[in-house]
N, C-alpha and C positions, 0 to 999 in steps of 0.2 A: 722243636729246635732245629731239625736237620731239615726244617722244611725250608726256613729262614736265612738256613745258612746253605743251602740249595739256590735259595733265590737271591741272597747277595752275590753269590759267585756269580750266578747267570748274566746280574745286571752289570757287573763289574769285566764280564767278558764281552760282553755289547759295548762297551764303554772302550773296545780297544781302538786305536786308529787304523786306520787301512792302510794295506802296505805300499809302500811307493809305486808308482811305475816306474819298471827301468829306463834310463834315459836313453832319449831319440836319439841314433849315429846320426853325424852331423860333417860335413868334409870339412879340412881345415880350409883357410882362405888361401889357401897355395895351389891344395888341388883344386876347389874350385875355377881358380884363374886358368890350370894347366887344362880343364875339362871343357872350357869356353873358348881356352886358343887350340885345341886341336877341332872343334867343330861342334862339338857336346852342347849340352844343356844341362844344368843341375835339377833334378828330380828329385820327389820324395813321393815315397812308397811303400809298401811292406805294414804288418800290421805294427810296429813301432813307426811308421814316419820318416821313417831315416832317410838321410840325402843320399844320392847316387850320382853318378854322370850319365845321362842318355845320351849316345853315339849312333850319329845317322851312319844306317848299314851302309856300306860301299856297295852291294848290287841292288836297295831299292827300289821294288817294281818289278824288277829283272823276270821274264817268265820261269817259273820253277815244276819239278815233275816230281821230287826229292829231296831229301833234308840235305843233300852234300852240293847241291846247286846255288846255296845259298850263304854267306856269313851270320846269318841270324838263322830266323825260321820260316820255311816254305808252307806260308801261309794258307788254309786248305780252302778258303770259300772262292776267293783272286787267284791260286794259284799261280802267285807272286810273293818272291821274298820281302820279310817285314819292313816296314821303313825304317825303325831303329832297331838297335840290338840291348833292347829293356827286358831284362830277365823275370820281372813283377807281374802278374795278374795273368786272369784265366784266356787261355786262346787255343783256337785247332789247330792243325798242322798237319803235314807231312812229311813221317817217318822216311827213314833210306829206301826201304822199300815202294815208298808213293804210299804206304796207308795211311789215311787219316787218324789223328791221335788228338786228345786234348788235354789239358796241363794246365792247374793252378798253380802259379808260385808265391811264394809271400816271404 
């Protein structure tokens, strides 16, 4: 009997449905428009998908030796600042001091 009623429970907990994903962040249509006229692009990224603005750096390319030469990141293989200022996904760099460093975001 408690073998039976071991295995109804088991089967009855297989039986649960899986839990939502939490929903994708998403810009409203306002920011979107305000992230397109300042020069942006709407991105999605991040392990949810979420939308974001990507903003072309203002010194892209610019030669860089250090993280404070830069408005983004002093990118360590070009050592040249990033061409946008997208906080998402893995890259090198260099720290204030010129060391190379790398960083996943998500």
């Amino acid at each position: 009997m408690r073998r039976r009623v071991a295995l109804v429970l088991l089967v009855l907990a297989a039986c649960q449905p899986e839990a939502e994903a939490p929903p994708r962040p998403s810009m409203s249509v306002a920011d979107k428009a305000d992230c397109i006229a300042k020069g942006g692009q709407v991105g999605v990224a991040g392990l949810l998908g979420g939308e974001f603005c990507v903003k072309r750096a203002p010194d892209a390319g610019k030669s860089c030796t250090r993280a404070s030469d830069c408005a983004g990141d002093c990118l360590t293989a070009s050592r040249t600042c990033a061409p946008t200022l997208n906080p998402f996904g893995c890259r090198d760099y260099l720290d204030e001091t010129g060391q190379p460093q790398s960083i996943c975001v998500d």
